[in-house]
C-alpha positions as CSV (number, residue, x, y, z in Angstrom):
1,X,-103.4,-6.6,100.5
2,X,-100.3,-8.9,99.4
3,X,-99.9,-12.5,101.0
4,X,-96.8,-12.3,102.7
5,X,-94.2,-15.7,102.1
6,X,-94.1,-17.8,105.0
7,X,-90.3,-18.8,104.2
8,X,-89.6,-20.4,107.6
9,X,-92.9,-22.2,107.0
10,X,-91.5,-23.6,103.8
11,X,-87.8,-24.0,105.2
12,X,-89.2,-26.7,108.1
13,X,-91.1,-29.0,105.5
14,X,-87.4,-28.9,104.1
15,X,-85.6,-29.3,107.2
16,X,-87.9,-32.0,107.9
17,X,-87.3,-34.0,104.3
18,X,-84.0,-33.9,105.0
19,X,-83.8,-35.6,108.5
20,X,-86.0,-38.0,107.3
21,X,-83.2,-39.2,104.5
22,X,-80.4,-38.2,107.2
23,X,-82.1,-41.0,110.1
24,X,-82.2,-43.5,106.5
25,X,-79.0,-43.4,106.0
26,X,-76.8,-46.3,106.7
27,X,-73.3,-44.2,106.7
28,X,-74.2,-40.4,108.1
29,X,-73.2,-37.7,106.3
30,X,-70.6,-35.5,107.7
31,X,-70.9,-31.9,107.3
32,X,-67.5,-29.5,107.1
33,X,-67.7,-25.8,107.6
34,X,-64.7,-23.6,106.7
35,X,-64.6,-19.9,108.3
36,X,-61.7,-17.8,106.7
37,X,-60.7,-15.0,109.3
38,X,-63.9,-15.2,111.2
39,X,-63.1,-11.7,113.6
40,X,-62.8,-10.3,110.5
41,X,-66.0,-11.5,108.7
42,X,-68.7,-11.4,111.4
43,X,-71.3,-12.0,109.1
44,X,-70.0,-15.0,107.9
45,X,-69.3,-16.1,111.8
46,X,-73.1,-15.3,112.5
47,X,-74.2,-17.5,109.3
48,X,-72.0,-20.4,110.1
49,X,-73.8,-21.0,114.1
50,X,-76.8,-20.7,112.5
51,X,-75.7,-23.6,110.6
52,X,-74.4,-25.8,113.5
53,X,-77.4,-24.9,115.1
54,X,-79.3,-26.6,112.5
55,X,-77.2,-29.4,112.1
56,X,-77.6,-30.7,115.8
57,X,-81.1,-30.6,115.5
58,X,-81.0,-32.4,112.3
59,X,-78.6,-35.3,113.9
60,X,-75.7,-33.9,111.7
61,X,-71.9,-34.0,112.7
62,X,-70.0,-30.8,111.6
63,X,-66.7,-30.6,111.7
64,X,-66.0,-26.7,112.4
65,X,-62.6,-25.3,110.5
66,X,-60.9,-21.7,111.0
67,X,-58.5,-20.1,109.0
68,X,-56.0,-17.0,109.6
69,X,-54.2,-17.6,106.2
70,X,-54.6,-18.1,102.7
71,X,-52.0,-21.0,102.4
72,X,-54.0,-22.8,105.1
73,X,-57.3,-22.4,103.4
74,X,-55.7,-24.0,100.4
75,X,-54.3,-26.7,102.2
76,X,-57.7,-27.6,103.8
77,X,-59.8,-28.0,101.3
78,X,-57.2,-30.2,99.0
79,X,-57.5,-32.0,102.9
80,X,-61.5,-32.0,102.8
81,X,-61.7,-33.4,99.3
82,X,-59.6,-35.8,99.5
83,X,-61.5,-37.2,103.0
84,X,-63.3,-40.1,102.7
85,X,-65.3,-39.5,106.1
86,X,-66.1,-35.6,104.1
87,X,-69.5,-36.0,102.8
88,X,-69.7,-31.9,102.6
89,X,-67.2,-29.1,102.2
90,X,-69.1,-25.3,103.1
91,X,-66.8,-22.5,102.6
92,X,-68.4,-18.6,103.6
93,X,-68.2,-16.2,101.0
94,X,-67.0,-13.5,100.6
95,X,-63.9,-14.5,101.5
96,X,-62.6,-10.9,101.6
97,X,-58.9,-11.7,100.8
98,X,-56.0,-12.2,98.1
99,X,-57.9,-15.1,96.5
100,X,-60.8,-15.0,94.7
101,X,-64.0,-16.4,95.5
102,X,-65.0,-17.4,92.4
103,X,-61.6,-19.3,91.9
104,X,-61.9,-21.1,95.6
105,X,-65.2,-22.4,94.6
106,X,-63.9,-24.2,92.0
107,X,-61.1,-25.8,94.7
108,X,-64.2,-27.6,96.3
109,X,-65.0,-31.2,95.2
110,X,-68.2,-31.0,93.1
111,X,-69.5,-33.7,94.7
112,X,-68.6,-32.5,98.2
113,X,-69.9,-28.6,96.9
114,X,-73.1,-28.0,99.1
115,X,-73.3,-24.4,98.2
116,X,-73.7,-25.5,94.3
117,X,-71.3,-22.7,93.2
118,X,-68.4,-25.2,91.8
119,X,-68.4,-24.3,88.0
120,X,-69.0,-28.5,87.1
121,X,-72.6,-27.7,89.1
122,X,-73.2,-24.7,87.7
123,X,-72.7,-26.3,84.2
124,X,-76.2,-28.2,85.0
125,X,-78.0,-25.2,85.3
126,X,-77.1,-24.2,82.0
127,X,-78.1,-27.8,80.6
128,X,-81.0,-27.8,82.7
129,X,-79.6,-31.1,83.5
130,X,-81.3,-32.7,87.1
131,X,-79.4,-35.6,87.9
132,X,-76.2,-37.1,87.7
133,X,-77.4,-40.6,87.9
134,X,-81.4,-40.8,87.2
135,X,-81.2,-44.6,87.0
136,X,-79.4,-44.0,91.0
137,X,-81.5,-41.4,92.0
138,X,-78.7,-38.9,92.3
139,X,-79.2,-35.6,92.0
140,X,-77.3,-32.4,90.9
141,X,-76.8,-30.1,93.3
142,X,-77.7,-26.4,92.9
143,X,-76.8,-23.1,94.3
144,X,-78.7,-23.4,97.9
145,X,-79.7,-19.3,97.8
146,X,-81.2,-19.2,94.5
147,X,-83.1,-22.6,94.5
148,X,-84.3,-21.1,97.9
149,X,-85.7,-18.4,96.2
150,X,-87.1,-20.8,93.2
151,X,-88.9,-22.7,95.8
152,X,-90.6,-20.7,97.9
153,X,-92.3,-19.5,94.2
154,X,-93.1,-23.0,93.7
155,X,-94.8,-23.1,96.9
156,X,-97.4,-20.9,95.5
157,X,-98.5,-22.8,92.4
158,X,-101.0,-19.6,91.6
159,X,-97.8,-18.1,90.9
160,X,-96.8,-19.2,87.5
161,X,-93.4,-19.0,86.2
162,X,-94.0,-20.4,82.8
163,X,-93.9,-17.0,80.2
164,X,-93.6,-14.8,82.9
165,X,-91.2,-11.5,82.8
166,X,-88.6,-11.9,85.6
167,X,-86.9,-9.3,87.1
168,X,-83.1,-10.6,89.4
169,X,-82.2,-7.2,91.0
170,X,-78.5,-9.1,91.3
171,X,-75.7,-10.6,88.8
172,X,-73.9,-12.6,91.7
173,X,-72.8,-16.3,91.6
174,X,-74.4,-17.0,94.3
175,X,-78.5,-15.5,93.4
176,X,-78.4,-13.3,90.2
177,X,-76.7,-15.8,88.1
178,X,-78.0,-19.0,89.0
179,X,-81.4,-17.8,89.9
180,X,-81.8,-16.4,86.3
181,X,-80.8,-19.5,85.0
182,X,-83.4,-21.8,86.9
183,X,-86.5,-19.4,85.8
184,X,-85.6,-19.4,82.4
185,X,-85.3,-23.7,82.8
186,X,-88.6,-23.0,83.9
187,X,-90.1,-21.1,80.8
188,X,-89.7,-17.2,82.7
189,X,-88.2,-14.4,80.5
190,X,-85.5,-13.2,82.8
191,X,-83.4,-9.8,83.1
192,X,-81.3,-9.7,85.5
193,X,-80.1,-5.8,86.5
194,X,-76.7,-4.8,88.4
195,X,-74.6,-2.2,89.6
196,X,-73.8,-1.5,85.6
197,X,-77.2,-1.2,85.0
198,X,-78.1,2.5,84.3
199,X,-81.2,3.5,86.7
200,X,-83.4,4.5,84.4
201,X,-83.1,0.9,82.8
202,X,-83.2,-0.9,86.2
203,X,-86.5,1.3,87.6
204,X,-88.3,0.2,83.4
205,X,-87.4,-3.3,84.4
206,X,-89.3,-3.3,87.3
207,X,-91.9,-2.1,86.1
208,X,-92.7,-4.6,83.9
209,X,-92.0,-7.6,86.2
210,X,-94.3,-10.3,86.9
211,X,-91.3,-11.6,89.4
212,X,-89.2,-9.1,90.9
213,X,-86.4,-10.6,93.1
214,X,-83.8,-7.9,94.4
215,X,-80.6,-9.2,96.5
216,X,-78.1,-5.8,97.0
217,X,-76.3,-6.3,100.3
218,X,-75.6,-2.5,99.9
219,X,-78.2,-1.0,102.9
220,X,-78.0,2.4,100.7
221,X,-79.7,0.9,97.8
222,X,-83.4,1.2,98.0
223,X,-86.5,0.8,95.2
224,X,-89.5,2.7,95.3
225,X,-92.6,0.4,96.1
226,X,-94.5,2.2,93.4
227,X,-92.2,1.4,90.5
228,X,-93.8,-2.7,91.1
229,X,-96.1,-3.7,88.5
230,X,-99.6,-4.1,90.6
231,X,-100.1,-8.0,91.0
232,X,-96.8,-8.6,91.1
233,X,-94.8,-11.5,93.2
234,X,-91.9,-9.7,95.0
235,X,-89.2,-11.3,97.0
236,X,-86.4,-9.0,98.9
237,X,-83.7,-10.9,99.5
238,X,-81.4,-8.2,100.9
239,X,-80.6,-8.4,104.8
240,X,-81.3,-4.7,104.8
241,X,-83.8,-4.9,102.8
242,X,-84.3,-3.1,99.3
243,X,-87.8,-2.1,99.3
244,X,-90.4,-1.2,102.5
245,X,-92.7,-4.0,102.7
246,X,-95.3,-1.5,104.4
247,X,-95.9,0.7,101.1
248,X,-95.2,-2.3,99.0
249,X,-98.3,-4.5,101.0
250,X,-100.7,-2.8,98.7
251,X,-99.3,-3.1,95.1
252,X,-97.4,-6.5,95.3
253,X,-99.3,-9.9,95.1
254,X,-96.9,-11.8,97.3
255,X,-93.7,-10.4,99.0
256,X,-91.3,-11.7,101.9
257,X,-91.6,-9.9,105.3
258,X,-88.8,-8.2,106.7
259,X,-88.8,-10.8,109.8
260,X,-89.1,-13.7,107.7
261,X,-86.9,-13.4,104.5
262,X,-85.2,-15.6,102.6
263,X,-82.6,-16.9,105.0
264,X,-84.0,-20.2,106.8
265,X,-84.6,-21.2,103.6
266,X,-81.0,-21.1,102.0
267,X,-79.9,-23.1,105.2
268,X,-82.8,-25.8,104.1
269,X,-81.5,-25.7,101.0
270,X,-78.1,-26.3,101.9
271,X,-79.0,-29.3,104.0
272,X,-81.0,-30.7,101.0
273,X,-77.7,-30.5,99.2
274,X,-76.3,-32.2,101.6
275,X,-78.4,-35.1,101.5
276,X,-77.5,-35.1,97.7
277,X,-73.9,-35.4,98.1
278,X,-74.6,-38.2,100.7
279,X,-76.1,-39.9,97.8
280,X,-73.2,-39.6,95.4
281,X,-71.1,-41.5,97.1
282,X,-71.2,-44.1,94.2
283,X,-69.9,-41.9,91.9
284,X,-67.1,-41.1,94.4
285,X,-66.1,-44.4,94.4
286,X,-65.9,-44.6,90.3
287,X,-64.2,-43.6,87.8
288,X,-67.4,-41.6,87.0
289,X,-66.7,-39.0,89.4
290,X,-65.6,-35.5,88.5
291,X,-62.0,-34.6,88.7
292,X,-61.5,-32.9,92.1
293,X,-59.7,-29.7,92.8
């Protein structure tokens, strides 16, 4: 019988790291949030109260934006990056409008980027590069969704990473991309499989993964539990869910439970990136800094 992930479990160690630096801190970080159309992305509503909700428990001020217009979203973040009182800028994707995503991220201040998805932060992945300051301290920040996923397999040291065959069921910025990048920093052998992907290729894949992590958001795409290799450590990061946890309890080593996926952890994660731009303040001040969009 598999061991199901206790994310939530793993989230509030997290949570609780981070308002132990947040009640250190001389100068408290302020968090802003940035909602583009919310009637029209309830999702993205939904996601952003779960945030506040976290923040007042964790003693942090947010500073709640809401946008009709594309001309106004532009204006605010040049606003938000150029705030001194901004420690982070959170922007919910998908944006579902004339701009692209991918192009807005890189609007953000890297150093004010909690979601990690600014191309500057990305870069690090790709270098495998950790801080921006080790002699400081100061750390890179990170894409919070993938690095949630990363760390919940860390939690489980019996499941190594280190020459294992990795299967990302997701080519996104925000999970495929990244999260392919951090297990192959980590010695994995990743694939990563998409829409593109012909099915007969995606269902091999699977087969042979030590690692399977899937992410559609489309609630029609669905994997059968007996294409996972026996043994195997499966997370489902999919709100809908992309494979039934109930036929996949008796293949799969580990898996996440539909009740307690990856979500609480991404939020940790985004908090934890938040302390990290608290702590780049320094580099704010210098000439050091990234140039800021």
């Amino acid at each position: 019988m598999a061991l199901l992930f206790d994310c939530r479990g793993i989230a509030s160690r997290y949570f609780d790291w981070a308002a132990h630096e947040f009640a250190a801190m001389k100068r408290k970080p302020h968090l802003a949030t940035v909602l583009f159309r919310p009637k029209q992305n309830p999702a993205s509503l939904q996601y952003r109260d779960l945030i506040l909700r976290d923040a007042r428990r964790l003693g942090v001020t947010v500073d709640g934006h809401e946008v009709e217009d594309e001309e106004s979203l532009l204006s605010l973040v040049r606003r938000l990056n150029h705030d001194r009182g901004t420690t982070g800028v959170m922007l919910f994707y998908p944006l579902h409008c004339a701009l692209k995503d991918d192009d807005v991220m890189d609007l953000i201040s890297p150093l004010k980027d909690v979601e990690g998805l600014h191309s500057a932060n990305l870069g690090y992945l790709v270098k495998f590069k950790r801080y921006l300051d080790e002699v400081r301290g100061i750390k890179c920040v990170v894409p919070a969704t993938a690095k949630a996923v990363l760390k919940v397999l860390q939690a489980h040291p019996e499941i190594a990473l280190e020459g294992r065959f990795a299967v990302v069921v997701n080519n996104s910025m925000r999970v495929g991309k990244p999260l392919g990048l951090m297990l192959e920093n980590l010695g994995a052998t990743v694939v990563k499989c998409y829409d593109k992907t012909p099915r007969a290729v995606l269902e091999d894949c699977v087969r042979r993964a030590d690692i399977l992590v899937t992410a559609v958001p489309d609630p029609s795409f669905k994997l059968d539990s007996s294409l996972v290799k026996p043994g195997a450590a499966v997370i489902d990061v999919a709100y809908q869910g992309n494979i039934d946890a109930a036929t996949l309890a008796e293949r799969a080593a580990f898996l996440t439970a539909p009740e307690n996926r990856i979500g609480s952890m991404t939020r940790a994660m985004t908090f934890v990136n938040l302390v990290y731009c608290a702590k780049n303040a320094p580099l704010r001040r210098s000439a050091r800094a990234p140039v800021l969009g």
